[in-house]
C-alpha positions in Angstrom: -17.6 -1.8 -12.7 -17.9 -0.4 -16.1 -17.5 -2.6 -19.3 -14.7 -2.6 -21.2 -15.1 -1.4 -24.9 -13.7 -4.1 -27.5 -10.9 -2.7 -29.8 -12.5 -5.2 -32.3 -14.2 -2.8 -34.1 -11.2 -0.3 -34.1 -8.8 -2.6 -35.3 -11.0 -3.4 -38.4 -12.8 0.1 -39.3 -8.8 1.7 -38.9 -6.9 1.8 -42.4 -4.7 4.6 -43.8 -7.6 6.2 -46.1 -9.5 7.0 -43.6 -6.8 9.0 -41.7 -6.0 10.6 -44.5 -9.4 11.4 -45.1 -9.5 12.5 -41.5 -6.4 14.8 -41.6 -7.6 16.4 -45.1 -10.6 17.5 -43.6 -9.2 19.0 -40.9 -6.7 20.8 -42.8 -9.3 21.7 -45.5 -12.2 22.6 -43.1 -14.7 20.9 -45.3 -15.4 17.8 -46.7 -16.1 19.0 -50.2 -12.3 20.5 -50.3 -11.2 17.6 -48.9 -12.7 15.0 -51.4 -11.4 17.6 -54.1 -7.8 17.2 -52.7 -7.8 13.1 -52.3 -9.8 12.6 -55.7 -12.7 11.0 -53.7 -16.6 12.2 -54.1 -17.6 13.5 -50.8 -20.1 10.7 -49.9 -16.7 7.9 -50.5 -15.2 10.6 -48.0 -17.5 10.6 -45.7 -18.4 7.5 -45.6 -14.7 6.7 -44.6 -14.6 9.4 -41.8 -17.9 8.3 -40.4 -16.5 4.4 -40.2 -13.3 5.7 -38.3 -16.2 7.9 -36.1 -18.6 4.4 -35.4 -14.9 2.6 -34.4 -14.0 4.6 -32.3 -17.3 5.6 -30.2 -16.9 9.4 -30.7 -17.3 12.0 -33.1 -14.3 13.5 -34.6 -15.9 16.8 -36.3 -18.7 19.3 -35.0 -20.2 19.5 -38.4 -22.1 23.2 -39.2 -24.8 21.4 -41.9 -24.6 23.0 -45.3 -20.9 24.0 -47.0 -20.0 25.6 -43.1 -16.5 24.9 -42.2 -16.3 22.0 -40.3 -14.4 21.9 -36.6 -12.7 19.0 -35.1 -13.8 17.9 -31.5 -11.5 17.3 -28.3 -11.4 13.5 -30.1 -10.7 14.7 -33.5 -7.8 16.9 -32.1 -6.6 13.7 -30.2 -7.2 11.8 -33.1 -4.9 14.2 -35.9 -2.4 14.3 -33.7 -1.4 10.6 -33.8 -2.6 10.5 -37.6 0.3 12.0 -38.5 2.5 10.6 -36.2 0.9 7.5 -38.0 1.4 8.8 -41.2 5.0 9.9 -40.7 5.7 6.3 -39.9 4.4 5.3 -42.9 7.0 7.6 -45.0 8.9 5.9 -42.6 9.2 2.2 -43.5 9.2 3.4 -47.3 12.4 5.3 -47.1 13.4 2.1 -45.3 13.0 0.4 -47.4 14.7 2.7 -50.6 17.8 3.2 -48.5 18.3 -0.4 -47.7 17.8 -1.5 -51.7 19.8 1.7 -53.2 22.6 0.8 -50.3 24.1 4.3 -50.4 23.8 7.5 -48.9 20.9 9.5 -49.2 20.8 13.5 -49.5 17.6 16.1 -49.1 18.3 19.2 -49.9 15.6 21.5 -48.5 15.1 25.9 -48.9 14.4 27.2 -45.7 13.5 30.5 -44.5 15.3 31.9 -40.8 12.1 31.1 -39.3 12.0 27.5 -40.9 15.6 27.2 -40.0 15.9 28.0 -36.4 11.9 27.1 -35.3 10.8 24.3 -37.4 13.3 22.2 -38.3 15.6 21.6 -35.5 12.9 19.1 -33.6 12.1 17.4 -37.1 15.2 16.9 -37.3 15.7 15.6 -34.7 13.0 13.0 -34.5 14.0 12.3 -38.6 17.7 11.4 -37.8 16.6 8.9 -35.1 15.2 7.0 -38.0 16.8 7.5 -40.7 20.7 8.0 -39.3 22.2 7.9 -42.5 20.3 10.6 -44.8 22.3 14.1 -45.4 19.7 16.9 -44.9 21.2 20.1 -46.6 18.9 23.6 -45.5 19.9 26.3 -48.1 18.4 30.1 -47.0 16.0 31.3 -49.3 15.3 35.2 -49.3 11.6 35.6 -49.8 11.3 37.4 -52.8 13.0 33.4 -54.1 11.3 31.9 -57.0 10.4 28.6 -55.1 8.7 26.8 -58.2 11.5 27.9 -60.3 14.6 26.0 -58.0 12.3 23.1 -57.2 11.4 22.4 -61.3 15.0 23.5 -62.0 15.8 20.3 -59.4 18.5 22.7 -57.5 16.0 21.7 -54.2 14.1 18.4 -53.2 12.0 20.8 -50.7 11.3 24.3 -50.1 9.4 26.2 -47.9 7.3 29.8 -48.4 5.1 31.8 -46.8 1.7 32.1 -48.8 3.5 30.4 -52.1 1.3 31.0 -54.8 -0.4 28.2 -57.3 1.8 27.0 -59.5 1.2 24.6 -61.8 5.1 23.0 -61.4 4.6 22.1 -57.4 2.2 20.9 -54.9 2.3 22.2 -51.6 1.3 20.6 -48.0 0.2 22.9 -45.6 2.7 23.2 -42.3 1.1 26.0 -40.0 -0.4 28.9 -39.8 2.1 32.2 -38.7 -0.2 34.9 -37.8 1.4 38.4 -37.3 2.1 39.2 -33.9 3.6 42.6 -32.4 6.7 42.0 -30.8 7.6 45.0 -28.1 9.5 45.2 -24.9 7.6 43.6 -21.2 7.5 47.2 -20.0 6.4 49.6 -22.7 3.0 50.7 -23.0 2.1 48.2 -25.4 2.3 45.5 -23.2 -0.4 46.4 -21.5 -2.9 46.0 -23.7 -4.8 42.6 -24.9 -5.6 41.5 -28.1 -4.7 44.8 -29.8 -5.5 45.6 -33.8 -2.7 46.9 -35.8 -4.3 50.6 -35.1 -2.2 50.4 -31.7 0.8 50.9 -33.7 -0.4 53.9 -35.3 2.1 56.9 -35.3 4.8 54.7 -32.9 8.2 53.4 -33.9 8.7 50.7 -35.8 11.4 48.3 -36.4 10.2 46.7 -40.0 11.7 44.1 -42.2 13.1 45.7 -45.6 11.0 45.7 -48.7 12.4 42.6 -49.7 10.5 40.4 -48.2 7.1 40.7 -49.7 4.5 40.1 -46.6 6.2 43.3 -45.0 5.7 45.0 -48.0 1.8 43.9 -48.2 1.1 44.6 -44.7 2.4 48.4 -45.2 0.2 48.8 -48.3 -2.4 47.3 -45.8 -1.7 49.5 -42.8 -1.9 52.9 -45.4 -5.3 52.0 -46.8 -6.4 51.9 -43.6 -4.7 55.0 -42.3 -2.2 53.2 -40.0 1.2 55.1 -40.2 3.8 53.4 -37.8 7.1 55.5 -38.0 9.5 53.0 -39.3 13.0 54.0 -37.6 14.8 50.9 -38.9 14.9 48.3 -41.3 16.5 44.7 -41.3 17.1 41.5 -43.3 18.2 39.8 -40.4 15.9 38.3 -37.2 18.0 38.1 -35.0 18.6 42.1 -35.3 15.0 43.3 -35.5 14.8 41.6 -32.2 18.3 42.9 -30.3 16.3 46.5 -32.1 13.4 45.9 -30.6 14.8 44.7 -27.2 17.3 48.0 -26.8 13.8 50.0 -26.8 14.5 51.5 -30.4 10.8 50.4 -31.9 8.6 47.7 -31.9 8.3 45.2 -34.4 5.0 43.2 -36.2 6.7 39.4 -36.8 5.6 35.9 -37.3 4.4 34.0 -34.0 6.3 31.3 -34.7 9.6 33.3 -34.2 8.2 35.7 -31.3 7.2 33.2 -29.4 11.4 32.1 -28.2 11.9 35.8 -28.3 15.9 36.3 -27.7 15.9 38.8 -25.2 13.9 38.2 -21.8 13.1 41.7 -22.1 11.1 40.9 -24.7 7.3 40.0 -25.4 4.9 39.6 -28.0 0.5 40.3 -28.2 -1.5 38.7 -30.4 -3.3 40.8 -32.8 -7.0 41.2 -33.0 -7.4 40.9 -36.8 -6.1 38.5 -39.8 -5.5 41.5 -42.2 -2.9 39.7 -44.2 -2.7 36.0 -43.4 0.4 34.3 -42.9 0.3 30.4 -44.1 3.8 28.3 -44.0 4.1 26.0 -47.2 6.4 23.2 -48.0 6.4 22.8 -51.4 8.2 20.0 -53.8 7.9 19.5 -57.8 4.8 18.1 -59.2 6.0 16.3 -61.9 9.4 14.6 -60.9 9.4 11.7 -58.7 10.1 12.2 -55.1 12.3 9.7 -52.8 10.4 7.9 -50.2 13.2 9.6 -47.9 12.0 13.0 -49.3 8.3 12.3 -48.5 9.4 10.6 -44.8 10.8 13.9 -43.8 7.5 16.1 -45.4 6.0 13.5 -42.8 8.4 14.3 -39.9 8.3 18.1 -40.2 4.1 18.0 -40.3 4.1 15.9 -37.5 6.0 17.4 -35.4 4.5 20.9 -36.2 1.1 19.7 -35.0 2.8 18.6 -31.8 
């Protein structure tokens, strides 16, 4: 009969550092970037993640030698996942704590995108309100061509969220997911047919395209034209919901966010990944730098991360 393994040495080595640590390297990829991020040298960082590692019996990173991005094993992956359920709870008993001593309602107002809106924040939601019953959560759409650091510094949002938001020195950002571009066309059109396409299959087809509002569609045409891609864009539309019904009545196929393919709204409808990055797609939640945030604020940051890495 095999021995049991004490939890002894789990119970001491675990402490909130070293998930963090854990989580920022994973996020990160290295653990130079990720000491950078948690103001640690990378030997205090490592040291931490290597403690958790000896606790627990198994190695949490395959580690390239060298500044090589580091990948997390099948225990690492097991490991992040209740990290952040961990570290959710955390926020948790915080905001507690805030809305028992303030005794009033609490509200968060957060920018969302459609995607955010229908997609992200629904089962955050919902796992936020069993906790915290009594917090108002306002989502306000934000167009993408939205100044995000100007509202958030302005204090008109406690949250927003953008895709590739750049630096700024007014906000910090935490990384949600990544949203690669994925071609969204009807089950039986040529297209379908094909696996792991590049963005060449699109060449001289019809396309149903976001307007020139929002910026990545815009970048990913200047893209498509240095590379002598020319889609023949038929329509264009603000509005998701359209460019799918578009796409699904066989007028033109579409290149959209996985996140928002993947619960297509028409059965008739599927999506194919796409071969190559070309412009990268990274959801961002993003919140002032320099003015305090409510516990509740940082409980629901928690919530949406965890359940996004569900």
């Amino acid at each position: 009969m095999p021995q049991l393994r004490s939890i002894s040495p789990i119970k001491r080595e675990f402490d909130l550092r070293g998930l963090r640590a854990v989580l920022a390297v994973a996020e990160l990829g290295t653990f130079r970037r990720a000491a950078g991020e948690l103001g640690y040298t990378q030997s205090a960082l490592s040291h931490q993640v290597s403690s958790l590692e000896r606790a627990l019996g198994w190695a949490l990173f395959h580690r390239p030698g060298g500044r090589g991005q580091v990948r997390l094993t099948p225990a690492g992956e097991a490991v992040c996942r209740r990290a952040r359920r961990a570290m959710a709870e955390v926020e948790a008993i915080a905001a507690d704590a805030e809305e028992a001593e303030r005794g009033e309602s609490l509200r968060v107002r957060v920018g969302v995108s459609q995607t955010a809106a229908a997609e992200i924040m629904p089962p955050a939601l919902q796992a936020f309100r069993e906790a915290h019953p009594a917090v108002e959560v306002v989502l306000t759409e934000l167009e993408d061509y939205t100044d995000v650091a100007a509202i958030l510094h302005q204090g008109q949002l406690d949250l927003a969220f953008a895709i590739n938001p750049a630096p700024h020195e007014s906000i910090e950002m935490v990384r949600v997911l990544e949203d690669s571009w994925v071609i969204l066309t009807r089950r039986d059109s040529a297209l379908a047919d094909l696996e792991r396409p590049g963005f060449e299959a699109l060449d001289g087809l019809d396309l149903v395209a976001w307007t020139h509002r929002w910026r990545g569609q815009a970048e990913l045409e200047r893209a498509w034209s240095q590379r002598g891609i020319a889609p023949r864009i038929v329509y264009r539309t603000d509005d998701n919901l359209s460019l799918q019904r578009l796409v699904a009545a066989g007028l033109g196929h579409a290149t959209i966010g996985r996140l928002a393919a993947r619960r297509a709204v028409d059965p008739s409808l599927t999506w194919l990944p796409i071969r190559e990055t070309l412009i990268p797609r990274e959801i961002g939640l993003c919140y002032p730098r320099r003015r305090r945030m409510t516990a509740t604020a940082l409980a629901l940051i928690a919530a949406i991360r965890a359940q996004t890495a569900l």
